[in-house]
N, C-alpha and C positions, 0 to 999 in steps of 0.2 A: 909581469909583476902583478900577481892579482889579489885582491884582498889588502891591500896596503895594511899597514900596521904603523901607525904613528912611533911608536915604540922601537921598535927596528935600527938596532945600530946600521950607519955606514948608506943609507940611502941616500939620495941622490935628486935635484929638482932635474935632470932628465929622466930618470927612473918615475917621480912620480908626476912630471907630463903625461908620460906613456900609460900612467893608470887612470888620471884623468883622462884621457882622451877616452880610455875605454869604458871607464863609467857613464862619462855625457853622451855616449852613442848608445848605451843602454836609457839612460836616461830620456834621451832623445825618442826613440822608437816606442816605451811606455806613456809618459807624460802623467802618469797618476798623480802627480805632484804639481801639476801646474799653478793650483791656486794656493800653493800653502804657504809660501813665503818671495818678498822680492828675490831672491838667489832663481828660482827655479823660472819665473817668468824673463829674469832677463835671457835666462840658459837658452830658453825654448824660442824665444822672442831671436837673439843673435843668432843662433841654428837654422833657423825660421833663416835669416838673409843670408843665410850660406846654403839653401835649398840641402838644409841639412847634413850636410857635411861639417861633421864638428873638428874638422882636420884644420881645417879653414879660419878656424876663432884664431881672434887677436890676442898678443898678452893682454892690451885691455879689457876683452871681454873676460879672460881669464883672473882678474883683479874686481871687476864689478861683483863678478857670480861667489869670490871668495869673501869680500867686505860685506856682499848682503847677507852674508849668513850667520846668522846669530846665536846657532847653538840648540835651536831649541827641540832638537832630535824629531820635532813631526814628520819629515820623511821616513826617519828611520819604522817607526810607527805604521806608516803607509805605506815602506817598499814591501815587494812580491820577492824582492833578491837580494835581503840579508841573510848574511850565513846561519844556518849551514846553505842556505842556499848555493849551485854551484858556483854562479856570479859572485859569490859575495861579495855585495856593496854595503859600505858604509860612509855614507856621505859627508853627514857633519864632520867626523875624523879626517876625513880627505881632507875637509875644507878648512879646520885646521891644520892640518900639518903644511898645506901653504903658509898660513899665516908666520910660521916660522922663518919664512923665505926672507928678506931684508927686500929681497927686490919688488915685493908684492906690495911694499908703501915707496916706491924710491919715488912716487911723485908726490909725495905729501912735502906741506913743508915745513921746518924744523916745527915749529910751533903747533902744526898738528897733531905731529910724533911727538911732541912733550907731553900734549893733551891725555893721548891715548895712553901713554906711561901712569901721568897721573891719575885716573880714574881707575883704571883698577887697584889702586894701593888704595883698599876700604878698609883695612884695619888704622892705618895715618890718619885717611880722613877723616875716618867717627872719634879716632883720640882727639884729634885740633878740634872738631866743630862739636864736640860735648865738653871741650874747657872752657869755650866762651860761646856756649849754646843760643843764648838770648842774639850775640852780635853775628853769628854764624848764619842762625835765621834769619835775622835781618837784611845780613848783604844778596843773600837767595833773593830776598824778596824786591831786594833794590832795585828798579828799573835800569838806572845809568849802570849800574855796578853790573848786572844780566847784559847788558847792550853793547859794554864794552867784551866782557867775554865770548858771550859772541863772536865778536869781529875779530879778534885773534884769535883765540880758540877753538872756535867753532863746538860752545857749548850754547845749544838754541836756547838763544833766551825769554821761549814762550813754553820750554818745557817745564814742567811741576815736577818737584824735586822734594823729595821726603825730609824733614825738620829733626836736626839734633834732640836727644830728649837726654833730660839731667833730672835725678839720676840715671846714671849708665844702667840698665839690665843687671851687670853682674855685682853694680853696687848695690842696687834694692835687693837682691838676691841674696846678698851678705847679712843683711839689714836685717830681713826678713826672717832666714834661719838665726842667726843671732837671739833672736825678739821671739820667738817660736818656742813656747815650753812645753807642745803637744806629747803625746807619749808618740812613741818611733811609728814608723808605718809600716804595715806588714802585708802589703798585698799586691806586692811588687817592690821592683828598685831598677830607678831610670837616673844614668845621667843625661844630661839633658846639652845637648848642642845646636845653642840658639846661634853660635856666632856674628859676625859684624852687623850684618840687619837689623835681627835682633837688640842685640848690645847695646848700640848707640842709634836707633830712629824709631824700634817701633817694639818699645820695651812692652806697654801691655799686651803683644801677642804673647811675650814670652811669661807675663803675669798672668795672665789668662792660663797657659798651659801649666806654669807649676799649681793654680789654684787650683784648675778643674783633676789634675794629678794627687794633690792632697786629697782633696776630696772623696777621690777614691781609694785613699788608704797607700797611693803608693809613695815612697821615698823617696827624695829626687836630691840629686848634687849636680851643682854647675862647674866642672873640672876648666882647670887654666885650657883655653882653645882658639886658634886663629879663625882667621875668612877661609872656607872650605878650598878657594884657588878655582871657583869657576872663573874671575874675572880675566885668568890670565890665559884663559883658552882666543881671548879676542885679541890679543898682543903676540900669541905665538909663545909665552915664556914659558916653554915644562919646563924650562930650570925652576923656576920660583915657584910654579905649580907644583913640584916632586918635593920642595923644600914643603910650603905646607902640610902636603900631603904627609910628609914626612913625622912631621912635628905633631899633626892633629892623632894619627897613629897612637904614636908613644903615650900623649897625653889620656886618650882611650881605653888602649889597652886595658893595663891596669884594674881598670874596675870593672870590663868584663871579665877580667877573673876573678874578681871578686863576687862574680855574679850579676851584675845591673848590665841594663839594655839601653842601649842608644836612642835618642828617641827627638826630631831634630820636627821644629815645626814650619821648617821652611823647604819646602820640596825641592829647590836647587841644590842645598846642605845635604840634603838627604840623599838624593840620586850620587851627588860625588861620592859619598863615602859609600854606597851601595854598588854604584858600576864605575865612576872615573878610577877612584882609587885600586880597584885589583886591576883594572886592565891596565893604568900608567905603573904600578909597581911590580906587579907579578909576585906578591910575596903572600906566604902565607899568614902575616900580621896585618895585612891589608883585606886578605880574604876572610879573615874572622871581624874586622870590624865589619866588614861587607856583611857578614851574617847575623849579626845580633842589634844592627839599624832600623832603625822603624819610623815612618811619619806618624807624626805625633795621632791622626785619628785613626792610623792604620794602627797602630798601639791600641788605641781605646777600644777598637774591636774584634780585637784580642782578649780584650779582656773580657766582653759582652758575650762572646763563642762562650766564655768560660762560666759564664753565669757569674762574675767578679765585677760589674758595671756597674755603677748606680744607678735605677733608672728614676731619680727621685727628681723628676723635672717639675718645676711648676710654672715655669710659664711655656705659652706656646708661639714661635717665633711667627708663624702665618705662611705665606706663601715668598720661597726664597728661591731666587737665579742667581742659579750655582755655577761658576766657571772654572773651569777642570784646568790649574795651568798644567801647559806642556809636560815640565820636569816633573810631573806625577804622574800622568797620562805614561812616561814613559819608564817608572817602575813595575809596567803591569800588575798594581795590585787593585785592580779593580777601581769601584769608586765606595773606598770607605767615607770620606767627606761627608758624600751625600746621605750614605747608611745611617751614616752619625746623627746628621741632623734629621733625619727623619724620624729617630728613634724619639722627640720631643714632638711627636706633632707635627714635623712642619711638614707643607707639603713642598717637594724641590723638583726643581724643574733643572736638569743639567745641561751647558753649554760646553759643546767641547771644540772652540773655537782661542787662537791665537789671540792674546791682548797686543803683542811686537811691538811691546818695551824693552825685553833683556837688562842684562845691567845697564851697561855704558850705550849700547846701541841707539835705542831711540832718544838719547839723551846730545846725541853730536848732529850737527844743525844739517849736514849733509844727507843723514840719514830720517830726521824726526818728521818729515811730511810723508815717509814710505811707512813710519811707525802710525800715524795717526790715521791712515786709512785703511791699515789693517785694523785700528781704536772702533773706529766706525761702522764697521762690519759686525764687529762683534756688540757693540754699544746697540746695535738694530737687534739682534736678535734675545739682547737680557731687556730692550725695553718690549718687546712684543710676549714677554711674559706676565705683563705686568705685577710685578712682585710687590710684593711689603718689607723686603730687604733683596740685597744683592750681597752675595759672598763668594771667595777668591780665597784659596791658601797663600798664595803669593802677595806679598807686601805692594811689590814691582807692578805686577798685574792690576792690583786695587786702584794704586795710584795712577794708571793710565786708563781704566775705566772712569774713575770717578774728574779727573780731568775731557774723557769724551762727554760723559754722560752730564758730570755736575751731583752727580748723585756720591753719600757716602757709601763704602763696601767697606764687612768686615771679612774675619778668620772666622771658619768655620769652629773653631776654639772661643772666638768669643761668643759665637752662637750658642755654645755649649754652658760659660762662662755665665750667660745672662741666664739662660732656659733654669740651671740649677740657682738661680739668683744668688751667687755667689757676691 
């Protein structure tokens, strides 16, 4: 069985043994991946005491190499034998499609299997913790209230956790068109899918992108839309993930036929509706959202191609270390981020280095000392830039550097945001 397919009715945890075994002997004999995430060191590390023979692994090392893996496609980025390669490997997908197994958590205990439930329902979370935003932030910050979670939960209670913000995103956003007498805009039209991140913890990225959007004459509407469903890749649920995908779809559509482009400023939102969504649906309503998707500064320099950009900057942001997350690294489209901010002056220096936070990953106390030394690594190389800001597309990312480092990180949006003094 080569090339596994997540997707695949009627497969089998013997069937996809048998293709694990034959990727980790692939794996095994390259090792171009050794340093990119815990999954791969422990691979090579347990193969390593079977004198390489990965016939040999235990289910448990077969549960280690699948929990360390968090998604964030840099192997896939790094292998030599993704398809069409004849190997064709594709690793993260393997290492979900365990995650569906029941038996790959049967030693967890009930209470950590709730944990893990609960933490990817971010659309729940941000509705409860923006109805009583002030007490939500608060119990976060609770020491006893963190200390106890911890201990049952195993939510580490030294990790930094991004703060409810009221209004929600889609309520300023209502507010905002409501209040708005401008005459229409005519040099583009985006809807815009900021989802849960956005929505409820880190509303001015998503102010920042409709402003520096207006600004440039384009049109923007915030359509009814859920949590893109990466969370549910760490629990194994394509049920719940196909229901989203399902849903953000429908929601979509519509106004690309109306003509407006997608345009999402969170590179994990983005990558789903760009690559999860055709390959878990195979439909051609999923391959046109797929096509008309855009991260928000991959957009803006789109527009700059076209001579349609503003370049009416007036401040100059100085010298910025820039960190490329993952889930944009692995749209291949280059590095607009950096293009973008360059275009004011700055001068950017890019890091294309793991921050290994993920969603829920570095956040479970089992995992948060393998997250914070991949923090560390990379926190070394954004201070030996010595910048005048540090910037990050990802929310996730920011909040795990500026937790290594101590230092604030923005959006390169807001980079953008300030330079037009907006």
């Amino acid at each position: 069985m080569k090339g596994f397919d997540l997707t695949t009715p009627g497969w089998t945890p013997e069937a996809l043994k048998e293709e694990t075994l034959r990727v980790f002997d692939v794996c095994e004999g390259c090792r171009r991946c050794f340093n990119l995430c815990p999954s791969f060191e422990t691979l090579l590390n347990r193969t390593d005491d079977q004198d390489g023979d990965v016939t040999k692994l235990a289910q448990r090392d077969f549960a280690d190499v699948v929990n360390q893996c968090f998604y964030c496609k840099m192997c896939w980025n790094n292998c030599p034998y993704t398809p069409p390669h004849q190997y064709e490997i594709d690793f993260p997908r393997l290492m979900a499609a365990w995650k569906t197994l029941p038996e790959i958590r049967k030693d967890q205990g009930l209470l950590t299997r709730f944990r893990d439930l609960v933490l990817v329902e971010t659309d729940l979370i941000g509705k409860l913790g923006t109805r009583f935003p002030g007490l939500s932030n608060w119990a976060m910050r609770s020491g006893p209230i963190r200390a106890v979670l911890h201990r049952l939960f195993g939510i580490h209670q030294d990790r930094n956790l991004l703060p409810f913000q009221s209004p929600r995103f889609d309520t300023w956003f209502k507010h905002t068109q409501t209040a708005n007498s401008s005459p229409p805009q005519t040099n583009g039209k985006v809807a815009l899918f900021g989802t849960c991140i956005v929505n409820y913890q880190t509303r001015d990225i998503g102010e920042a992108t409709a402003k520096v959007l207006k600004k440039n004459g384009v049109e923007v509407v915030y359509p009814e839309q859920q949590c893109c469903g990466m969370p549910y890749i760490d629990t194994g649920d394509i049920a719940a993930l196909t229901k989203k995908a399902e849903a953000n779809i429908a929601a979509f559509l519509p106004w690309i036929d109306k003509g407006y482009s997608i345009v999402a400023p969170v590179p994990t939102c983005s990558l789903m509706l760009k690559r999860e969504y055709p390959y878990l649906l195979k439909s051609d309503a999923a391959r046109t959202i797929a096509e008309h998707t855009y991260d928000i500064c991959e957009y803006l320099m789109l527009l700059h191609r076209d001579g349609r950009l503003s370049t009416d900057f007036r401040e100059k942001p100085g010298t910025i270390a820039y960190q490329i997350p993952c889930h944009l690294r692995d749209q291949n489209i280059g590095f607009k981020s950096r293009d973008l901010m360059k275009l004011t002056g700055a001068r950017v220096s890019v890091i294309e280095r793991c921050s290994g936070h993920d969603g829920s990953w570095g956040v479970k106390s089992e995992y948060f000392d393998m997250s914070m030394n991949m923090a560390s690594r990379l926190g070394t190389e954004l201070q030996e830039v010595e910048p005048d800001l540090i910037a990050s597309d990802c929310p996730l990312s920011a909040l795990q550097i500026t937790q290594e480092t101590g230092k604030p990180v923005v959006h390169p949006i807001q980079v953008i945001e300030k330079a037009y003094e907006l």
